[in-house]
Structure formats: C-alpha cells, structure tokens
N, C-alpha and C positions, 0 to 999 in steps of 0.2 A: 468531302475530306474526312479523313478517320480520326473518329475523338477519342478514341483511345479507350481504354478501360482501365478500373480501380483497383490499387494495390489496396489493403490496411496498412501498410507499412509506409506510404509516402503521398504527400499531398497531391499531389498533381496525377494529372493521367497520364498512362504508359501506353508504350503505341510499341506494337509488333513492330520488328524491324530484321531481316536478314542479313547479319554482318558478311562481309566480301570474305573470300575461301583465302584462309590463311591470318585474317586479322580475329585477335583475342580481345576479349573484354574483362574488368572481373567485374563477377559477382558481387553489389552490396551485399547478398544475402548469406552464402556462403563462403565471399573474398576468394571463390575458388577462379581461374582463369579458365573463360571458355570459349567460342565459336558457335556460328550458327545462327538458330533464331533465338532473339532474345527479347526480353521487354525492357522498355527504355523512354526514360523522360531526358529530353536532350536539356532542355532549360536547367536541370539540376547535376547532371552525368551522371544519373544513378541507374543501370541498369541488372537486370534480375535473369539468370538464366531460364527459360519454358520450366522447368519441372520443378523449380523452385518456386516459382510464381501461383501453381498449381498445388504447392505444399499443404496438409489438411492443418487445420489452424490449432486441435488440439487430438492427441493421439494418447492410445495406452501403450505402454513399451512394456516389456516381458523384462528388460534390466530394472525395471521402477515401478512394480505392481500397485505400490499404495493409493496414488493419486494419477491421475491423467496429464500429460506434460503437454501445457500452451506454448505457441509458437510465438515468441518476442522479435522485435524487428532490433533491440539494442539490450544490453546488458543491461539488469536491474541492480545491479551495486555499484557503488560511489565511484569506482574502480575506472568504469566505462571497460570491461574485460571479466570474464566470467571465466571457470573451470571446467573442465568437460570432464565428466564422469566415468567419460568411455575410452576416448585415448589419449586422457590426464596431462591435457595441454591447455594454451591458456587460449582464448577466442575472443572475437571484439564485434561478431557479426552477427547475425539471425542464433537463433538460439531454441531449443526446446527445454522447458522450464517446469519446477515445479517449485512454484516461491514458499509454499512451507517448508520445505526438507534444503531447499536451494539446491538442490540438484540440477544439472543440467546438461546437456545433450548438442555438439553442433548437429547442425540440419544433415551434414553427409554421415555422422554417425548414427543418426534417428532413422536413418531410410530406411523403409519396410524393403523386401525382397523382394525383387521385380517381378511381374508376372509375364512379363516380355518372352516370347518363346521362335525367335527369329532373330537367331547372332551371328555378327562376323566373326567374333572372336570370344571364347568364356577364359579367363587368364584367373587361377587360383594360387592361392600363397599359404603354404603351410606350415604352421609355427609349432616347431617340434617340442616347444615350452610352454605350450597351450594345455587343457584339460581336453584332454578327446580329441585332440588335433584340429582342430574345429575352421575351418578353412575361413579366410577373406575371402571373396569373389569380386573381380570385376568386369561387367559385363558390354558388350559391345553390340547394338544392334544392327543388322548387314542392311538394312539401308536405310538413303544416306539422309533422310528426314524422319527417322527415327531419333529417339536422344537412348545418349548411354545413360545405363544405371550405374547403380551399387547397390550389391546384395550383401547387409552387414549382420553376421552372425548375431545374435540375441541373449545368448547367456555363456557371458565369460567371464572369466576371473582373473584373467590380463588382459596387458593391454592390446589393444588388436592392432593387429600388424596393416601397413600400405602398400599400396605400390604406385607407381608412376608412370603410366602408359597413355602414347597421346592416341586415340582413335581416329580412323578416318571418318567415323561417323560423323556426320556436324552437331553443332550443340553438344558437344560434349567437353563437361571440366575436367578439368586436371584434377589427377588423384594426388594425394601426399604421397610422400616417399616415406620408405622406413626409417626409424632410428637405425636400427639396425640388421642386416643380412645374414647377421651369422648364423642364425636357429632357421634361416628360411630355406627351403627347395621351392620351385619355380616350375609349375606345366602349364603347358597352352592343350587346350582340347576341344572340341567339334561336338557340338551337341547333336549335329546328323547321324556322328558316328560311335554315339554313344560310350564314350571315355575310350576312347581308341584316339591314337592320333592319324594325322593325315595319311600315312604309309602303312601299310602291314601292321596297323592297330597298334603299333608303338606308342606309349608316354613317355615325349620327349622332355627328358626334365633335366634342370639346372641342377647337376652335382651342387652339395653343402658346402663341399671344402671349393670348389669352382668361382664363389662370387667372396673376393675378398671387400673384407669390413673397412670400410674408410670412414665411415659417416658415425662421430659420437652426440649425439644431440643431448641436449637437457631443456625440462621441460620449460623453461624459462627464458630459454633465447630461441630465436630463432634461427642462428647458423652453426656450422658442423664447429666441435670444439677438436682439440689436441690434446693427447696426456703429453707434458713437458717437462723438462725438469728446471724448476726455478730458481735455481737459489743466485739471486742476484745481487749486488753489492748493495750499499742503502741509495744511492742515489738513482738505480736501475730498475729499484724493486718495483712488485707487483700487489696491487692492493687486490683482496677478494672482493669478488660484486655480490658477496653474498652479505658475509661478514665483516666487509669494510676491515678486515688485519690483514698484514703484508704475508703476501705468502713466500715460504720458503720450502724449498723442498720442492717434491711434484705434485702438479696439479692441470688443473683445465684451460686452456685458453684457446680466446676466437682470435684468428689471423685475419678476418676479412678486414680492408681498409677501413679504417678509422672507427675502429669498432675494439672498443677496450675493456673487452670480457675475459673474468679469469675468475677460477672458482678453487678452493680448497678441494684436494680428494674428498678429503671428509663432508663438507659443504655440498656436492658434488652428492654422495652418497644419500644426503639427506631425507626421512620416512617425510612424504606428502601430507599425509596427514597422523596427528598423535593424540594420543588423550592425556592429559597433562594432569597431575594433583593437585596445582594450585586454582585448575580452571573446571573442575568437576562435570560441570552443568553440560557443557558441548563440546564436541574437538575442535580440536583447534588446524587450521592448513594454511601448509607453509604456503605463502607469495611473494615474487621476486619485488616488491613494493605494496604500500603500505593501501590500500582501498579509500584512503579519504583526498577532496578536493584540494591538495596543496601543490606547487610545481616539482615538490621534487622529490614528492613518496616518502616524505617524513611523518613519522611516527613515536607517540612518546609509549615507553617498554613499562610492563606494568608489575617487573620483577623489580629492577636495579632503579625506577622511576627518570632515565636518563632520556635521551632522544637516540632513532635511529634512522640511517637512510638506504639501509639493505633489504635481505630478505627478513620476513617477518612471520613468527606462528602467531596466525590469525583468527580470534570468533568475532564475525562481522555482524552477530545479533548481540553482543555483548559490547563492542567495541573493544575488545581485549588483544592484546599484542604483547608478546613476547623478542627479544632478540632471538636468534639462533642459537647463540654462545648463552644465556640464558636459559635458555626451554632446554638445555644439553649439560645442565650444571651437573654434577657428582650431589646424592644425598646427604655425604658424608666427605668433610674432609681431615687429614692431619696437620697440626704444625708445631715444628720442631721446640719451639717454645712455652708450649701447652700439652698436658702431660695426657688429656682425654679428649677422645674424637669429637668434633664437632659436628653439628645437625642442622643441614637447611634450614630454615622454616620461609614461611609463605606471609606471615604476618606475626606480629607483637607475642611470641610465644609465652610472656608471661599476664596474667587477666589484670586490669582496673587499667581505669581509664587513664590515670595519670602517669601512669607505667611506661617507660619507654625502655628499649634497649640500649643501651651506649656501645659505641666499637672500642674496645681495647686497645687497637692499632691508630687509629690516627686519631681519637677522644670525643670525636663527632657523636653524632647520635642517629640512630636508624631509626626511618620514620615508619608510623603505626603501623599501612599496610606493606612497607619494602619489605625486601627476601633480606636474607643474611642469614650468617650462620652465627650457633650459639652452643655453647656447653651452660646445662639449666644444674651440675654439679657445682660449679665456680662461677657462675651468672657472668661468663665469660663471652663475649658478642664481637662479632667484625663486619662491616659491610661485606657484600659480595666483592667488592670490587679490592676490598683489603685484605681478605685474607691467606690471599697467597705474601704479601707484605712483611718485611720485616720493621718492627717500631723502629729504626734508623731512618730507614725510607722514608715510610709516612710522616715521620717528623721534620726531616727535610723538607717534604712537599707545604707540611705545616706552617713551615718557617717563611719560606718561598709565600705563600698565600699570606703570611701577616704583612708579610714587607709590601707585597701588592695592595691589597687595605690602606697602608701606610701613607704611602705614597699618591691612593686615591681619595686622603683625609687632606694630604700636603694642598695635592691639586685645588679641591673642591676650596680651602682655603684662601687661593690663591685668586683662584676666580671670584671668592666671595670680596675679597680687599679692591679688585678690579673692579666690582661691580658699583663696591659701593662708592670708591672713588668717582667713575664713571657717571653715578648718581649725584654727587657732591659737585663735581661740573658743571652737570645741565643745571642743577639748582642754582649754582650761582651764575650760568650763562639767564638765566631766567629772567633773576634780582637785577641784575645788571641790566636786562634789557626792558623792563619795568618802572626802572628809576631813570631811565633815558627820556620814556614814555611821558613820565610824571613830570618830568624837567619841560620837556617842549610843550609840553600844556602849561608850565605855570607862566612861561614867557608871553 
C-alpha cells in the first residue's frame, strides 16, 4: 500500500492520485483550479497541484533583492489574507514571503521561467502600458504528462497582466483573467517555428480595438464591477463598501446575486498604498477590512478616534489605521464664520500637558492625540467631524444629547426606587417568615 509522502504544509501524508480527464480540483496551495496528477490527503480534502508540491521552499526573486522570500503554507497577519506585491491583489493561500519588509509574492506570481522546451501551445499577452512591453507568457507543454507552466516576467513596474486558457495538457491550473483587455494584443506562436505562426509565418494576433472591455475589477472584490449611475431616493440608496456613506452620483457596483458591493468613483480610484504625515515611521495600505481577529473587520481610526467597518489605511507593525475619509482630509480648511484658514493638525498643537484643545462648534473638547483643525491666531479649534458645522447644528445635536442624558438619569432613577422597593419586600417577605418560624417554635 502507498504511504504517501510529506508536505510541510500539512500533517498527514499525500498520496499521488490521477484525477479522471475532465474533473478539477483546487489547489490548497495556489486555490488555482486544476486536472491531472495531484497530491492529495483524502481524510482532510486538501489537495496540492505536482508543481506546487515540488515548490522550492525559499527563493531569491529579482522583484525583492534584499532578503530571500520563504514559502508559507497561510498568511502571517491577523488578517488570515496577505497582499501580493506583484499583481496587487489580496491572497488567502500559499504565499512567498519576506516577514521583515512583509512583502509577498503568490506561488503563480513567484514562478521562475520554465525551462520546458517541448509545447503545445506558447500564448503571450502584451501590455501596451507596461515599460518595454515586457510580455506575460503562458506556457503549454505538448504532452499530455507534462504539466503547464507560467513564465512570469521579473522586473516590472505594473501590474502584470493574465490570461485565462484551459490546456489540454493535464495538471494544469487555470490562469487568472485580466482586469482588463483594453492595452492587450493577444498571439499564439510555435516555438518549432520560431515566432512564425502556423501558415506562411504569419502572427496571428488579436486586434486592440477587437477584444472589447467588459471586465472592471477592483482589488478588493472578487467579481466584475459596473460604472452606474446612482443617484437613488433615500429609501433605495446605496452605501459605499469602502467608506460606509451613501452613494450618490456614479459609482461601482457588483450585480452578481446577493453580493451588495458598491464603491464611490473616488473610493474606487483609491492610491494602494500612501505615506501619510501623521504616521511617518511606515506606509500605510489600504485593506478592504481591518487585519485584527474580530467578526466584522472593525477597527478603531486613529485620526477622528471613532470606529470603522470599511476599508481601512493600514500599518500592521504599528497597529495604526486610518479611515479613508480621514487619510483624504484637506490640510487646510475655510469657514465662513472664521475670518483665517484653519490647519489640521495630528495632535494637541499647543505644548503642556494640561493643555487641551476645545471645539468651538459644539464646546466639546478634542482629545490629546485626535486630529482637528485649529487657527493658533484666535486658539480657535473644531473636531474633524465639526468643522464643516454650523454652531446652530451642533447645538442642536447638543441639545438632543442632553435631553438623551436626561432621560438616562429619569431611567436609572426609576430603576433605582424599583430596586429598592423590590429590596424592602423581600426584607419584609423575610421578617414575616421568621416570625412564623419563631411562633411554631414557641408553641
């Protein structure tokens, strides 16, 4: 009987197995869907495509010269999901890593370039918005116990384009698709025939304007979005999944069933990563949730010190987190009632310890390290969140909150007279039944 042999990645042992022509499996390792021979522990369902299983455990990549990236079987942040450095998506699978820089690589973007020199097919993708046009390849080997590659260029400064083509070869995963087709041209070529195609040396290629664009992705979801136009009444509206505000106007949205994603343009546009002023030390990158253990990606913001359960500008060695509407504030704003521009700040702009800032607008006080803005002319201050406010408003809200108070002093009161009644009951349910006691004993 075959005992199988050892992953590092999983306890038990994996046994060779040739899946039947036509049925897919995915990969634990690369979550890519493939055919063929695979390896596989049936007691757990966890099966590893041949060339993944075979993966070198730590490699030097030409994108990441500093340190040598090891190969993880799960994500090392809180997150359980990692960022891929290469085609700036989010990953939950096998991983190429380097836990100082946190850099990270999935296994189909880390592949060295095949050295396979017997193909069915070599299918290249060329990205007209690349530096040097620097082609994708994917590679096809012509028999049928060979496995396909992927040959993934090494030094680029976008992000590198997919394609999606199933091979007849067996053991071979599905490749991603692109975001997008629109900068792509598409040849099929014969490495026999040395970049000639099959007829009278022709390269038969997919015209530019040929392959229209339907597919808008974002790095955060995984299905195709829509630009729409939303402007819907209040009871129809659409919240952003970024920013959690309703959107108006146009923006992004996912159609598939029961899937209630919708992004602000702007939101939408968002830099992946930024280097912010108030967070110096490291950059900060955006995640469509927040990296810590909680059910529902909540995070407390370490501008406005509020909670959120969007996307979030993240430094996961600091624990620092940003809103988005935050990390995108203006340094400087006006209002109409104050006659000189006011100035973000990051913390208690003025020194000593006893020092606080007070908001003008709703009489509050902003605490030591909150943002707000302040004019240090007229030691004039407002929270973030007030200062677009006019003192009517916030006073209103003022008011509103005292009567809530009020009414939570009435309560607590209320409960307290019940209680103590409640108390004065059993005490004399007590006496009474004590003096009962007392009685049938004296008899």
């Amino acid at each position: 009987m075959d005992q199988g042999c050892k992953h590092f990645s999983h306890l038990h042992n994996l046994v060779m197995h040739q899946m039947p022509e036509g049925v897919q499996v995915t990969c634990s390792c690369c979550n890519s869907s493939g055919t063929g021979t695979v390896y596989v522990c049936w007691q757990c369902n966890f099966f590893v495509h041949a060339q993944c299983f075979k993966a070198t455990r730590s490699l030097k990549h030409p994108s990441h010269p500093l340190h040598p990236l090891t190969l993880v079987p799960y994500p090392t942040y809180p997150s359980n999901s990692f960022y891929c450095n290469s085609c700036q998506s989010i990953g939950t699978g096998f991983s190429y890593s380097c836990a100082d820089c946190e850099f990270d690589l999935h296994v189909q973007c880390a592949c060295p370039i095949s050295e396979a020199t017997s193909f069915q097919e070599l299918v290249q993708v060329h990205n007209s918005n690349m530096e040097n046009n620097v082609p994708f390849v994917v590679q096809y080997h012509s028999s049928a116990h060979d496995q396909a590659s992927v040959s993934i260029p090494t030094s680029l400064h976008t992000p590198i384009p997919t394609v999606q083509r199933t091979s007849k070869a067996q053991n071979a995963p599905s490749v991603p698709t692109p975001m997008s087709f629109q900068h792509l041209t598409a040849s099929v070529q014969y490495p026999s025939m040395a970049h000639t195609g099959p007829s009278g040396g022709q390269d038969h290629s997919i015209p530019q304007h040929g392959v229209k664009d339907e597919a808008i992705k974002h790095f955060t979801h995984p299905h195709n979005l829509s630009l729409v136009n939303l402007n819907l009444d209040k009871q129809n509206e659409v919240v952003c999944s970024g920013c959690k505000v309703a959107i108006t106007g146009r923006g992004y949205s996912c159609f598939e069933p029961n899937c209630n994603f919708h992004l602000h343009e702007s939101c939408f546009h968002l830099e992946k990563q930024i280097h912010h002023k108030s967070h110096p030390e490291h950059p900060l990158r955006l995640l469509p949730y927040a990296p810590y253990p909680n059910k529902n990606g909540e995070f407390y913001c370490n501008a406005c010190f509020g909670y959120g359960t969007g996307f979030t500008y993240n430094c996961s060695i600091c624990k620092f987190d940003l809103h988005i509407t935050c990390a995108t504030l203006p340094e400087t704003v006006n209002r109409p009632d104050h006659e000189h521009v006011l100035k973000l700040f990051y913390s208690c702009p003025v020194q000593g310890e006893e020092y606080s800032v007070s908001c003008d607008v709703c009489y509050g006080s902003v605490q030591k390290e909150e943002w707000g803005y302040y004019c240090e002319s007229c030691d004039f201050g407002t929270h973030l969140g007030c200062v677009d406010c006019e003192k009517g408003e916030t006073d209103s809200v003022v008011d509103a909150q005292m009567q809530l108070q009020m009414l939570q002093l009435q309560m607590q009161s209320q409960n307290q007279r019940l209680q103590f009644q409640m108390q004065m009951s059993q005490q004399q349910a007590q006496f009474v039944s004590s003096l009962g006691k007392s009685m049938l004993n004296s008899l």
